[in-house]
VMD Tcl script that draws the C-alpha trace (Angstrom):
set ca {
  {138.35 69.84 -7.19}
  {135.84 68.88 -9.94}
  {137.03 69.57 -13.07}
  {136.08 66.45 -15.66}
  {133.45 64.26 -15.68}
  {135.56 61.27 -13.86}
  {135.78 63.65 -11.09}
  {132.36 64.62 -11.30}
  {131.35 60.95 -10.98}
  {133.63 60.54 -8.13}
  {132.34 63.37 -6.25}
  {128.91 62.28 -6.81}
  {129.67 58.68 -5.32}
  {129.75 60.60 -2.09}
  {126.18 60.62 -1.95}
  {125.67 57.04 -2.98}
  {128.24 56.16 -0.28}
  {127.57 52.54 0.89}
  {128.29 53.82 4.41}
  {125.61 57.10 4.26}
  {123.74 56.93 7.88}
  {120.03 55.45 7.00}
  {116.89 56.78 9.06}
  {114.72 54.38 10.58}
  {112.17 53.33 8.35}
  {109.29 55.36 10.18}
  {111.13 57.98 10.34}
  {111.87 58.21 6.79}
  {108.30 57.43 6.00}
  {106.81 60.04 8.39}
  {109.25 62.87 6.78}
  {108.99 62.02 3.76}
  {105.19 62.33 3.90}
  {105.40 65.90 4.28}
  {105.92 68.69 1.35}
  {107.96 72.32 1.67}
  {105.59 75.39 1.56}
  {106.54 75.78 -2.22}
  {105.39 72.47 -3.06}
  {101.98 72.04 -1.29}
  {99.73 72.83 -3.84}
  {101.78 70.96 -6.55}
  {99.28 67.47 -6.43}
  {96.18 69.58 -7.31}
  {98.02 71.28 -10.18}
  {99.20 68.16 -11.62}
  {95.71 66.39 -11.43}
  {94.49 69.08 -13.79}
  {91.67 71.08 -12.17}
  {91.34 68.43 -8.85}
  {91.85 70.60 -5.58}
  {93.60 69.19 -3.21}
  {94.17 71.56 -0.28}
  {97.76 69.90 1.37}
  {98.89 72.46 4.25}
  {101.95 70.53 5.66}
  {101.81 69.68 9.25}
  {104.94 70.92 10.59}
  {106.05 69.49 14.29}
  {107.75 72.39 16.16}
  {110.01 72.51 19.18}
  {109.78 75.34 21.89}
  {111.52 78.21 21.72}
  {114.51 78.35 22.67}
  {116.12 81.42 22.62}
  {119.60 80.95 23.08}
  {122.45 82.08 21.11}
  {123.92 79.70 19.10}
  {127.71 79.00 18.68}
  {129.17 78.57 15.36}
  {130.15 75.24 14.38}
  {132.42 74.86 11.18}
  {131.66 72.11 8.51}
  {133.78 73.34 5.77}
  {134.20 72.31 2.33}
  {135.49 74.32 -0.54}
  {133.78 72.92 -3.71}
  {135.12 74.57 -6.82}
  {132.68 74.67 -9.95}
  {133.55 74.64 -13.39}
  {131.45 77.65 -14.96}
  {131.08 75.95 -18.45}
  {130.27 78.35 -21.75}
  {127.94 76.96 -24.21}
  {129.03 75.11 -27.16}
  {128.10 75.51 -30.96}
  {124.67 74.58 -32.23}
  {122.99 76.06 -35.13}
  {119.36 74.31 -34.41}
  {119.74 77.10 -30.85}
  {121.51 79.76 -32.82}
  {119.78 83.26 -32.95}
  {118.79 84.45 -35.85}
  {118.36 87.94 -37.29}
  {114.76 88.30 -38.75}
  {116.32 91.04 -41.67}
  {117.98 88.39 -43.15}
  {121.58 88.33 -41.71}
  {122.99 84.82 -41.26}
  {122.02 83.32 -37.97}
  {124.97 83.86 -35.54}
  {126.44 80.66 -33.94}
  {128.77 80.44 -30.54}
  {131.99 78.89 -30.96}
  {133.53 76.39 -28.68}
  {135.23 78.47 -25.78}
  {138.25 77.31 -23.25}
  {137.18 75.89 -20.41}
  {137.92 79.24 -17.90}
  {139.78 78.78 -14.05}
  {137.41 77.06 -11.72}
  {135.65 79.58 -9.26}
  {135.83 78.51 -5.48}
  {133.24 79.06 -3.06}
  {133.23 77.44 0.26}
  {129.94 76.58 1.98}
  {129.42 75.94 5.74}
  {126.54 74.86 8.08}
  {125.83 76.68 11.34}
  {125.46 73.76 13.58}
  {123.30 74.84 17.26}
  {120.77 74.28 19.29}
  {118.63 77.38 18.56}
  {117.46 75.41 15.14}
  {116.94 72.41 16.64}
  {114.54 70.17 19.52}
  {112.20 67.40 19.34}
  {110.29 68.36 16.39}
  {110.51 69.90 12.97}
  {111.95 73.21 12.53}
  {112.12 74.91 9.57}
  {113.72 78.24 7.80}
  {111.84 79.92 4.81}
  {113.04 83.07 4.34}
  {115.71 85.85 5.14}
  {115.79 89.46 4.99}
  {118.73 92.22 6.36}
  {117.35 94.96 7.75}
  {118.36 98.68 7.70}
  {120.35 98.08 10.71}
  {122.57 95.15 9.15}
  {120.41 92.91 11.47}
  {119.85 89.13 9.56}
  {116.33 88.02 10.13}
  {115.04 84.52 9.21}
  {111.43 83.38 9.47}
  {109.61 80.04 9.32}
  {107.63 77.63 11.65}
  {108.20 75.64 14.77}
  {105.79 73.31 16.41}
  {104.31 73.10 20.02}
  {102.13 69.83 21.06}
  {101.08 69.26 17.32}
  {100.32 72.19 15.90}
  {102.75 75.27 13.57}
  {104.15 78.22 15.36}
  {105.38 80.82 13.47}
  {109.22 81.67 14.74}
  {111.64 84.17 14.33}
  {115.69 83.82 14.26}
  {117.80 86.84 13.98}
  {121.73 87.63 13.63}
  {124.13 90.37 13.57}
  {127.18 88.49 11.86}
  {125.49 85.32 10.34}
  {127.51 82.93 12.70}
  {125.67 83.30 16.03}
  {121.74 82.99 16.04}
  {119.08 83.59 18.83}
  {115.53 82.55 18.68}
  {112.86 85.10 19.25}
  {110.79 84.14 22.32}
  {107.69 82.46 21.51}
  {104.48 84.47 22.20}
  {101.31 82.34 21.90}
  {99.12 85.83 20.82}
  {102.05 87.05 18.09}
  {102.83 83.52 16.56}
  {100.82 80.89 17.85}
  {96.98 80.41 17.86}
  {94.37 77.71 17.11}
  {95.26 75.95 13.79}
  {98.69 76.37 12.15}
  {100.50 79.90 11.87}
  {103.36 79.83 9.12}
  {105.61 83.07 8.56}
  {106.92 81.86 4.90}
  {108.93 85.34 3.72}
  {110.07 88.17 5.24}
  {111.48 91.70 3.59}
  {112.96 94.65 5.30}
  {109.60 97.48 5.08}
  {107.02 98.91 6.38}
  {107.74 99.73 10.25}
  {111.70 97.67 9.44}
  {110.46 93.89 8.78}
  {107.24 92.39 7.37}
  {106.39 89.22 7.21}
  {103.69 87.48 5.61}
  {102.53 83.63 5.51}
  {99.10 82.09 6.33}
  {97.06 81.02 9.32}
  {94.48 78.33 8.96}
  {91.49 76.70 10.71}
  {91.68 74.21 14.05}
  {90.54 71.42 11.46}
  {93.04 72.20 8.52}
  {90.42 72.61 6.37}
  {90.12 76.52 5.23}
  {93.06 79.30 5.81}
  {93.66 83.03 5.37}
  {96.72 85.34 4.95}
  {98.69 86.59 7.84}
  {101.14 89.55 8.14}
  {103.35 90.25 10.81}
  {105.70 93.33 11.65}
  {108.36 94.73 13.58}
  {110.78 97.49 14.24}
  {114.17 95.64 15.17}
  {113.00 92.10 14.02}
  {113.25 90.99 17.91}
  {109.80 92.82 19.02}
  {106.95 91.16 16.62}
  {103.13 92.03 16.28}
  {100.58 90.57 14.09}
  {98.86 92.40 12.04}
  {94.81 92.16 12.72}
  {92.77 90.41 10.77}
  {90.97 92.54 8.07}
  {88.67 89.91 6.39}
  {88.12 91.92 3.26}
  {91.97 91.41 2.56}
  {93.04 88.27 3.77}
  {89.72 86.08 3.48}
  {87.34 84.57 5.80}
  {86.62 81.77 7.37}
  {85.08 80.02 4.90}
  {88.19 80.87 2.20}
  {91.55 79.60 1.32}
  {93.86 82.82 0.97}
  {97.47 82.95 1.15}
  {99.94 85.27 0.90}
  {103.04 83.53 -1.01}
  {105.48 86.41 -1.32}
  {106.12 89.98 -0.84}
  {108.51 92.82 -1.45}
  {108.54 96.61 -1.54}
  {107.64 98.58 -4.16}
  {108.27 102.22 -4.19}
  {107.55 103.88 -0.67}
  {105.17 101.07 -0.18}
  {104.67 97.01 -0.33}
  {102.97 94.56 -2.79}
  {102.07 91.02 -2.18}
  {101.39 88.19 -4.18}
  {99.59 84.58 -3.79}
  {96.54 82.63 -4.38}
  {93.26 81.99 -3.55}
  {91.33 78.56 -3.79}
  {87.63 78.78 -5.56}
  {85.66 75.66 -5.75}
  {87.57 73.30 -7.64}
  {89.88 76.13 -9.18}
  {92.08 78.65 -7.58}
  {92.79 82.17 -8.55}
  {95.97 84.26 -8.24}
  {95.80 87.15 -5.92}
  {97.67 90.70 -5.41}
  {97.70 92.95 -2.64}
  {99.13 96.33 -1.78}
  {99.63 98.60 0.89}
  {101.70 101.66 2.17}
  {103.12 100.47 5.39}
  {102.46 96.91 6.09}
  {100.03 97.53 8.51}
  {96.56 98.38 6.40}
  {96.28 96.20 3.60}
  {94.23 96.11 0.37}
  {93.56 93.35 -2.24}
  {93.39 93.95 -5.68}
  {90.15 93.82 -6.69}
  {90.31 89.97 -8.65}
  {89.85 90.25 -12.91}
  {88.89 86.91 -14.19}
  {90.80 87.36 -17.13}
  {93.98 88.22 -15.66}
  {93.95 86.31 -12.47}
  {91.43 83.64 -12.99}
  {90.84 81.12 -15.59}
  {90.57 77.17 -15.30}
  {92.89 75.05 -12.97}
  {94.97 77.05 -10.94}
  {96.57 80.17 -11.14}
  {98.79 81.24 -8.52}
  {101.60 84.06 -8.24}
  {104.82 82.55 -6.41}
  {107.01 85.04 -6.26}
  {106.93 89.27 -7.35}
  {109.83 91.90 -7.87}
  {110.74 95.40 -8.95}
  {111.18 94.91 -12.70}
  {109.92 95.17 -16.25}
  {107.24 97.94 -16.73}
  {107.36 98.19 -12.62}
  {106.50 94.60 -10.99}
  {106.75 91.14 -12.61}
  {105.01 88.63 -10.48}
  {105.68 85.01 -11.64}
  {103.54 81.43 -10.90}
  {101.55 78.90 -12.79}
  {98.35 79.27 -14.40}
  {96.21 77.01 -16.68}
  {93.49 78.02 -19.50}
  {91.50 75.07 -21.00}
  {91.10 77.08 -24.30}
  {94.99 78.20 -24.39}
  {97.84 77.12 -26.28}
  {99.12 74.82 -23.08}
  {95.54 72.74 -23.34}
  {94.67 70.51 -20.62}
  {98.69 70.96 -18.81}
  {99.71 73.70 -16.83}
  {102.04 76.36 -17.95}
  {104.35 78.53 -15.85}
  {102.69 82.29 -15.61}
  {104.09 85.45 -15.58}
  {102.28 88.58 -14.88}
  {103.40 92.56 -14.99}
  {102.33 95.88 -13.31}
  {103.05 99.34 -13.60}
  {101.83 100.32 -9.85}
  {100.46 96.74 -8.12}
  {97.16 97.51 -8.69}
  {96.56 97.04 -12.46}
  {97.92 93.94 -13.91}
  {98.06 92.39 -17.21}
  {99.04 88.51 -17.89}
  {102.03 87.82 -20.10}
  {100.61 86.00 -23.14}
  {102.03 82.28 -23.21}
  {105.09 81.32 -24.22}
  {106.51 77.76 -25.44}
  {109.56 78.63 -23.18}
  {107.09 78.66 -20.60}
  {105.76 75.08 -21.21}
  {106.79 72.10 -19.07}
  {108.99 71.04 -21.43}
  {107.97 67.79 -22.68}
  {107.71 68.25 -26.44}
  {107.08 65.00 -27.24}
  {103.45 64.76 -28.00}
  {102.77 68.31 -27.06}
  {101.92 68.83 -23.34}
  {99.39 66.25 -21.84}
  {96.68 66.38 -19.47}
  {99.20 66.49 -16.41}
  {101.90 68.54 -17.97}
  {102.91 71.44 -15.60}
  {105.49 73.75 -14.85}
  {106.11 77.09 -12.39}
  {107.87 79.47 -11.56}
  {109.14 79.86 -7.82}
  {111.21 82.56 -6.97}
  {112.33 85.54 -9.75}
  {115.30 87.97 -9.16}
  {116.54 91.22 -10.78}
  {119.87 89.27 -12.52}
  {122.23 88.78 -15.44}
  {120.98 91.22 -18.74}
  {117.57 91.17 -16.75}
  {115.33 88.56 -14.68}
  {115.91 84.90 -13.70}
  {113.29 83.07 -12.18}
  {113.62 79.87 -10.98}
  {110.95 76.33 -10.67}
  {110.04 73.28 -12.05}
  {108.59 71.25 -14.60}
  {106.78 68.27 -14.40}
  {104.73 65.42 -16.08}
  {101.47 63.25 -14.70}
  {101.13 60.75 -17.28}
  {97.99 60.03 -15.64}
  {95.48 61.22 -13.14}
  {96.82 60.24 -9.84}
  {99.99 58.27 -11.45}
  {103.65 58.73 -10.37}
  {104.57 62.15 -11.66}
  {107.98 63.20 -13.15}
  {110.18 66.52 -11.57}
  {112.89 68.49 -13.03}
  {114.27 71.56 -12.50}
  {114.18 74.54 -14.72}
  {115.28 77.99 -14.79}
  {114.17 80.93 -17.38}
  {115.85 83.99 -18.22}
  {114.12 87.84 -19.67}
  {115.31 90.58 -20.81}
  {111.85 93.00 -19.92}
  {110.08 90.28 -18.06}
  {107.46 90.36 -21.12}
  {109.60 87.44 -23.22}
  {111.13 84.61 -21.51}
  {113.31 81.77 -22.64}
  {114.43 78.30 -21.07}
  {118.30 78.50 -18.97}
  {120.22 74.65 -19.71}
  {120.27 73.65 -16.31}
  {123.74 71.52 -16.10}
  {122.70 68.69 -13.93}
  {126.69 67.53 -13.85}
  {126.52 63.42 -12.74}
  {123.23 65.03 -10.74}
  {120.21 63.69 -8.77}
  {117.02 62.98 -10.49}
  {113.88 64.91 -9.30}
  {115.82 68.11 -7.97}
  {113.84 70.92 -6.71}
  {114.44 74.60 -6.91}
  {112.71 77.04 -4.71}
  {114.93 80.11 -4.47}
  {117.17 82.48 -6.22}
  {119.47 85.39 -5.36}
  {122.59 86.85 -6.50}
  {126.07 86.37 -5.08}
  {128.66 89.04 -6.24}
  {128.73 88.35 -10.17}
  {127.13 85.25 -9.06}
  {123.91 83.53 -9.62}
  {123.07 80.78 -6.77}
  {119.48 78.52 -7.16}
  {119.09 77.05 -4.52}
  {117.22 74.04 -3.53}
  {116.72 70.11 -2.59}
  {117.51 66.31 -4.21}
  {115.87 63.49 -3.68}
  {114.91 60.03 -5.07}
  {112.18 59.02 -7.57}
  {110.52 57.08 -4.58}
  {111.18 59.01 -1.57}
  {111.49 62.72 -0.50}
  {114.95 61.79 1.77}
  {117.74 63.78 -0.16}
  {120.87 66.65 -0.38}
  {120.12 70.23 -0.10}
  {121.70 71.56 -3.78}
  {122.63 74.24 -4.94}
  {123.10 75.60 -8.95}
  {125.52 78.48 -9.53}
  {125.61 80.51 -12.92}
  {128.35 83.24 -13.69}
  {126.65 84.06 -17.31}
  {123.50 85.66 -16.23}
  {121.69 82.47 -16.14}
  {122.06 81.10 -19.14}
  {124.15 78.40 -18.19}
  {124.26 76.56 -14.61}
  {126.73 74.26 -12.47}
  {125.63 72.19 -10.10}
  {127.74 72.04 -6.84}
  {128.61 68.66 -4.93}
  {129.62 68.61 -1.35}
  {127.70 65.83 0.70}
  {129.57 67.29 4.19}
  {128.25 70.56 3.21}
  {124.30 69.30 1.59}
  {124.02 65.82 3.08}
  {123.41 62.36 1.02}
  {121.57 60.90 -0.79}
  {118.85 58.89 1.76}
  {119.28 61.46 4.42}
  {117.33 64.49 5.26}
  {115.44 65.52 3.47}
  {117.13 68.51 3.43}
  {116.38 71.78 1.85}
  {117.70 75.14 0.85}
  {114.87 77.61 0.64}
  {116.49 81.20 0.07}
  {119.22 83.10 0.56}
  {120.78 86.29 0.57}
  {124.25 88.30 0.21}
  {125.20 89.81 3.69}
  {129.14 91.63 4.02}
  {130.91 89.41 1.07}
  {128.81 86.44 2.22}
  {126.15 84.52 1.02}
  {123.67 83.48 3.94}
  {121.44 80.47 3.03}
  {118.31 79.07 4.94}
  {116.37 75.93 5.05}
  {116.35 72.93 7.49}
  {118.57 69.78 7.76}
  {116.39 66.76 8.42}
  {114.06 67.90 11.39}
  {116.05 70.66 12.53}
  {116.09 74.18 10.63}
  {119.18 75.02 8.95}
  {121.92 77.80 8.10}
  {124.77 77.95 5.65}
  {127.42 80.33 5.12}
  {129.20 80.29 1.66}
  {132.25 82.77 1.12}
  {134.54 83.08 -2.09}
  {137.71 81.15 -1.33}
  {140.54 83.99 -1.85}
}
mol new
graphics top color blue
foreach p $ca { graphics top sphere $p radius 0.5 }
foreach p [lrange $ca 0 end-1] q [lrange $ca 1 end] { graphics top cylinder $p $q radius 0.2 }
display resetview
């Protein structure tokens, strides 16, 4: 039970514990060399305008297809939601001329237990890497996770799927549906279209160009890919990817990016049953601009959509760094770019942001009095120099005007990462990974916020997240399934599955 900040400290030793398992050192250096999908394109922000094209090579076991059994790691971890505490610099004020109103110091309210679990089998596991993006339920109840699995070198997309969240099977591989020259990724999935769609990104034998991929099914068991339609997911000679997508009305939008020249733009797409799809047609002054510009993450919200990112304009208020982006439509076709924000900053007021000041958004979610999206900031004091990582959450009330969350990092690891959000019950859960300042080998963590995101605890359970020095490990999403919250991700080199209840 963590209720002060001796026990905080104490619970944090865990993952400093002098007797943590180490990896061997190539093993740690050949892990840690790699990046998560959400992070690839982070180096070529940061260098301010210098493209650096990093897909992730991703080793992948065969299928295996079994069902897995349900092994039971638990740990109840109770968090202390904390409220915030008077300041008058942060206090609102009333612009007719009331007195600014101030929050007063609030009793420290029952700790709130939640008790998280990993799903230990087989079926996520092999003598590669493995990995877990995304998860979707499907009209049927069915759980369906995506990701990639490798074969002799190369990515595979793969497809898990679960009726109860305890017992997995692995769709059969099929080298026409999820395989191919080059690397296949499915990186999110969404219950539409046909019953699931999922998108990702394909690219070339050499690594050197990709396009956009989409993939459907029915049951989530039977998969097809989608066929290549040039005109909407790029050519040969392009970098397109699809980053995210969700349904909209009776139909679907995507979201994502698209590398030009030494820049990249952000991209939309639409379509009315995941089959035929359309891109936006691209407006330099809403999806283009200088450095990159790149939609993460969209949702049903706002004026109709708010799609959220990073963007960067030479001539803006951000100069030379790179702001997080937000971006609004009534219908996914026509979109308008939020006009920037301090809030939306990296957060480094010192000095004003610098040439490799950056921050995005990851993941946003319909939560609390209105949207929290979820990301991190960042500094590059220099081109190519060690770069700083923290993360951040922001909360909106119309998706229009967006403020900074305090992100409670308790006795926390430097250089956490968030990469997804979702809501649990009157919950919030971020979700995401730890690690050193030197080395990518760290905890899965997760944030929890019972005040619409305004205020966050950080959760501590090394049996449930791992150590410090091991892994890495990662939570990428997750999503509430019968009283349950059903997180995805991978543990080391295997792919990964927690289970977190509310203890009664």
């Amino acid at each position: 039970m963590v209720h002060d900040l001796d026990d905080r400290i104490r619970a944090y030793a865990e993952h400093l514990d002098d007797t943590t398992p180490r990896v061997a050192a190539e093993t740690a250096r050949r892990i840690a060399q790699r990046q998560p999908p959400a992070t690839r394109f982070t180096a070529a922000v940061a260098a301010a305008g210098l493209v650096v094209l990093a897909i992730a090579a991703v080793v992948v076991l065969n299928p295996l297809g079994s069902e897995a059994p349900f092994v039971e790691q638990s740990t109840t971890v109770l968090t202390t939601e904390t409220q915030p505490t008077t300041n008058t610099e942060a206090a609102s004020t009333d612009t007719t001329g009331a007195a600014p109103t101030t929050t007063t110091e609030a009793a420290t309210p029952a700790p709130v237990a939640m008790t998280w679990t990993r799903v230990e089998s087989d079926v996520f596991g092999g003598s590669g890497q493995q990995e877990i993006y995304d998860i979707a339920v499907g009209g049927s109840g069915l759980l369906v996770a995506v990701g990639a699995d490798g074969s002799g070198g190369d990515h595979d997309a793969a497809v898990w799927y679960s009726s109860d969240g305890h017992t997995w099977s692995r769709v059969a591989h099929d080298e026409a549906v999820f395989g191919g020259p080059g690397d296949q990724d499915m990186t999110v999935v969404t219950a539409g279209g046909p019953g699931f769609v999922a998108v990702g990104e394909e690219s070339s034998e050499n690594g050197t160009t990709g396009v956009a991929a989409v993939w459907i099914s029915e049951d989530g068991v039977t998969w097809g890919r989608v066929p290549h339609d040039e005109a909407a997911f790029g050519g040969e000679e392009q970098n397109t990817f699809m980053k995210d997508v969700t349904g909209f009305g009776s139909g679907l939008v995507a979201v994502g990016m698209e590398w030009k020249g030494s820049s990249a733009d952000a991209v939309a797409w639409i379509s009315a049953d995941g089959i035929t799809w359309e891109r936006v047609p691209p407006e330099e002054t809403v999806f283009g601009g200088p450095q990159a510009q790149v939609m993460w993450a969209a949702v049903p919200a706002g004026p109709g959509l708010v799609a959220v990112g990073q963007g960067g304009d030479g001539a803006g208020e951000s100069g030379p760094g790179q702001p997080a982006a937000v971006w609004v439509s009534t219908d996914g076709r026509d979109w308008s770019r939020v006009p920037e924000q301090a809030a939306l900053l990296s957060g480094y007021p010192a000095g004003g942001p610098g040439t490799g000041d950056w921050a995005r958004m990851d993941d946003v979610i319909v939560g609390g009095s209105g949207l929290v999206a979820v990301g991190r900031v960042g500094k590059c004091p220099e081109l190519f120099s060690p770069c700083t990582e923290d993360a951040a959450i922001w909360t909106s009330a119309d998706g229009v005007t967006w403020e900074r969350s305090t992100v409670e990092q308790a006795v926390g690891i430097p250089f956490d990462q968030i990469f997804g959000v979702s809501s649990f019950g009157d919950r919030l859960v971020a979700t995401g990974s730890g690690r050193a300042a030197d080395v990518q080998l760290g905890p899965a963590v997760v944030w929890t916020s019972t005040d619409g995101g305004r205020t966050w605890d950080r959760v501590l359970s090394a049996a449930a997240f791992g150590k410090m020095n091991e892994g890495p490990n990662y939570i990428y999403a997750s999503v509430e399934f019968e009283s349950r919250l059903i997180a995805v991700g991978s543990w080391g080199s295997d792919a990964a599955i927690w289970i977190a209840t509310n203890a009664e």
